[in-house]
C-alpha positions as CSV (number, residue, x, y, z in Angstrom):
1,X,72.1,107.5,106.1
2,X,75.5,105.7,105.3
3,X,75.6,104.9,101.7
4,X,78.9,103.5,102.2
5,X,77.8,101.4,106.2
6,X,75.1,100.0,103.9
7,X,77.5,98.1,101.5
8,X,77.7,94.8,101.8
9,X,81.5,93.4,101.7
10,X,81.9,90.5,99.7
11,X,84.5,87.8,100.7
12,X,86.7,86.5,97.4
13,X,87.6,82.9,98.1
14,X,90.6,81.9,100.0
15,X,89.1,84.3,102.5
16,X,88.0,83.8,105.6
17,X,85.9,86.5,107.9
18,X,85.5,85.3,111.7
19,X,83.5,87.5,114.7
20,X,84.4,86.9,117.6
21,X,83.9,89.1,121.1
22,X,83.8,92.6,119.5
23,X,87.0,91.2,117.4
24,X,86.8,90.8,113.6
25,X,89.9,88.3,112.1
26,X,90.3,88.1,108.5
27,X,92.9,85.5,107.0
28,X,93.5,85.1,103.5
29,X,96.8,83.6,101.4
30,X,98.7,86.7,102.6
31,X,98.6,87.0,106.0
32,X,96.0,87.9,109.1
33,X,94.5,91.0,109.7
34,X,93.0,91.9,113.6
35,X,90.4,94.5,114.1
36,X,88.1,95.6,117.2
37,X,85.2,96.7,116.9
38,X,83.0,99.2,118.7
39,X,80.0,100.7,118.4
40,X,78.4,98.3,115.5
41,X,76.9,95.3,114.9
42,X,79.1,92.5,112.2
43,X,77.2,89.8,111.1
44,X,79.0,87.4,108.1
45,X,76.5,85.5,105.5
46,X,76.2,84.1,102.3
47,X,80.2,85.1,101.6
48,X,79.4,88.9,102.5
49,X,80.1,91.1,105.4
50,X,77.4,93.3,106.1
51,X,77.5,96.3,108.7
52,X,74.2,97.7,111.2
53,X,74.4,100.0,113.6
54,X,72.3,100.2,116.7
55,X,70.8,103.7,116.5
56,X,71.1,107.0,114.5
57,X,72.6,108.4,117.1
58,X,76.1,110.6,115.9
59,X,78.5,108.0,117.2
60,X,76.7,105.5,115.7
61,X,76.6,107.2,112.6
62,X,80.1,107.7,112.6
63,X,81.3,104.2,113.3
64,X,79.2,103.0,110.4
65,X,81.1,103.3,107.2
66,X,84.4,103.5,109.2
67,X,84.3,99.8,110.1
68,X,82.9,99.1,106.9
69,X,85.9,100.9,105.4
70,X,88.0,99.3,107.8
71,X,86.6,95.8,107.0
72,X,86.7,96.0,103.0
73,X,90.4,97.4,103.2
74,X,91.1,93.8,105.3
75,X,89.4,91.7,103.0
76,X,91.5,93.2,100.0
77,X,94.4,93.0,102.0
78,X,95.1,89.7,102.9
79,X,93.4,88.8,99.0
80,X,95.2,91.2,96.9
81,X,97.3,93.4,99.1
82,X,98.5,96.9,99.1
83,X,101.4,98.9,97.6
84,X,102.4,102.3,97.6
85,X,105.1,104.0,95.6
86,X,107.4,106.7,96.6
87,X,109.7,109.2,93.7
88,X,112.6,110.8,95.2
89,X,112.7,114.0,93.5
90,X,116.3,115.8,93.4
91,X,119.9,115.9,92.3
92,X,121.7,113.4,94.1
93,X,118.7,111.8,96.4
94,X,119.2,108.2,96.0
95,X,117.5,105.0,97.3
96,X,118.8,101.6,98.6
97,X,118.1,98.1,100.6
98,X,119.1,95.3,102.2
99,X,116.6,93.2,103.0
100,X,114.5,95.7,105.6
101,X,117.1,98.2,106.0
102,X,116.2,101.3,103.9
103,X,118.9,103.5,102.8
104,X,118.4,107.0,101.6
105,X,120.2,109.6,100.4
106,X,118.3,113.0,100.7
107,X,120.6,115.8,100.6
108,X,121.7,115.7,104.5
109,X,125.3,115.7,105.5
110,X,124.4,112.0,106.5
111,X,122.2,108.9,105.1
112,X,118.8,108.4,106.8
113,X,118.9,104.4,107.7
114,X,115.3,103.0,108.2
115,X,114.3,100.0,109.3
116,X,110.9,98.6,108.0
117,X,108.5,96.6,109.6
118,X,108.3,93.0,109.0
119,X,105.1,92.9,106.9
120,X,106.3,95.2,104.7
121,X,107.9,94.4,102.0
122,X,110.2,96.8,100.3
123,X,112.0,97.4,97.3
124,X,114.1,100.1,95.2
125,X,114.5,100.9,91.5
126,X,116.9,103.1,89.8
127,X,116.8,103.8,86.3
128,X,119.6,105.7,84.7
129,X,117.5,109.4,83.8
130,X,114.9,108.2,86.0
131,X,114.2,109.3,89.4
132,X,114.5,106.7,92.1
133,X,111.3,105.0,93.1
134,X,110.2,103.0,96.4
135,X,108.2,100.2,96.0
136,X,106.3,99.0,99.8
137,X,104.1,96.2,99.5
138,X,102.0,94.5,102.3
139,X,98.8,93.3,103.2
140,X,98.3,96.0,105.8
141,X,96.7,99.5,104.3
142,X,97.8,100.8,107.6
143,X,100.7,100.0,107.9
144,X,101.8,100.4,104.5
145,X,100.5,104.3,104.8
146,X,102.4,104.5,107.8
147,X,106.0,103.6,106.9
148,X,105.1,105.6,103.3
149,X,104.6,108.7,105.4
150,X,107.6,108.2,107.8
151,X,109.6,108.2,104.2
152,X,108.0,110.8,103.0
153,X,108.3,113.1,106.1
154,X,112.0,113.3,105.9
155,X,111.6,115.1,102.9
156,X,108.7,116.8,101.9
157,X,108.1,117.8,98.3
158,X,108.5,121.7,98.2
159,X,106.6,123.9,96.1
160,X,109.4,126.2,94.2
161,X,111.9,123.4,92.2
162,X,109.3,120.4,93.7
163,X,112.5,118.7,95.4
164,X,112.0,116.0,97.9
165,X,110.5,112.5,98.2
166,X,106.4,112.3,97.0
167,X,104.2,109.5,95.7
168,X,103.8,108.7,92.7
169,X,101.2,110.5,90.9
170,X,100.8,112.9,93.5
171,X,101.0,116.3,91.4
172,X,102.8,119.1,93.8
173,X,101.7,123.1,93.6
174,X,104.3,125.1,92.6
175,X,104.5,128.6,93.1
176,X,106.4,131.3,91.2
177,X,109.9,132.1,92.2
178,X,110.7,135.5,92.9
179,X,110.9,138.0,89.9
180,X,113.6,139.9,89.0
């Protein structure tokens, strides 16, 4: 039994939940958010989204609290929205932006030049003392998670000095250097 499928998702106002053709469209004040949907039955009421599936059969089960998932993450979205944070961790890394063109300095023999999607919104800060931080902001979880990675992948936190480009909050395993 899904604990989480069983749920009901309740729609803040401003929002607006629409089921349509195995398509669910969520609009709200900061954008529109498409999903399709498989395997599962949608039914909106009252101002809450509530999830069913047709049997217990594995799929089924599967599908269950992922759409419900997928669903509540929309609904927060376009309401609220979504930001992730990004430290660049190192001597020298820095961080900047025009508009959607990110700019990063990472310890290459080049700068890595990144441009962002649309819907995201992005933004530097750099304190003197303070390690440069990325700020991406959208109403998309998805998409949001995605361009964080791509950041993050050019330079992954490693686990002896803890150099490279994490989240913040994320707390890195070190190891022990060699011994003398």
């Amino acid at each position: 039994m899904s604990r989480i499928g069983n749920n009901p998702v309740t729609i803040p106002d401003g929002v607006t939940v629409e089921v349509k053709d195995n398509v669910i469209t969520v609009k709200g004040k900061l954008g529109e958010l498409v999903q399709e949907i498989k395997d599962v039955e949608i039914s909106v009421k009252d101002g809450t989204v509530s999830v069913a599936r047709p049997s217990d059969s594995k799929p089924h089960r599967a599908m269950h609290g992922l759409y419900r998932s997928l669903v509540n993450n929309m609904v927060i979205g376009v309401s609220k929205g979504w930001t992730k944070e990004l430290e660049l961790v190192g001597v020298g890394y820095r961080a900047s932006n025009q508009g959607q063109r990110l700019d990063l300095a990472l310890g290459f023999s080049h700068s890595i030049i990144l441009e962002i999607a649309p819907e995201v919104k992005v933004e530097t800060i750099s304190e003197k003392g303070k390690n440069p931080i990325i700020k991406l902001t959208s109403f998309d979880k998805q998409l949001v998670g995605q361009v964080a990675a791509k950041i993050r992948s050019f330079r992954k936190p490693e686990p002896y000095k803890g150099k490279g480009v994490k989240f913040v909050g994320e707390i890195i395993r070190r190891k022990a250097g060699k011994t003398a």
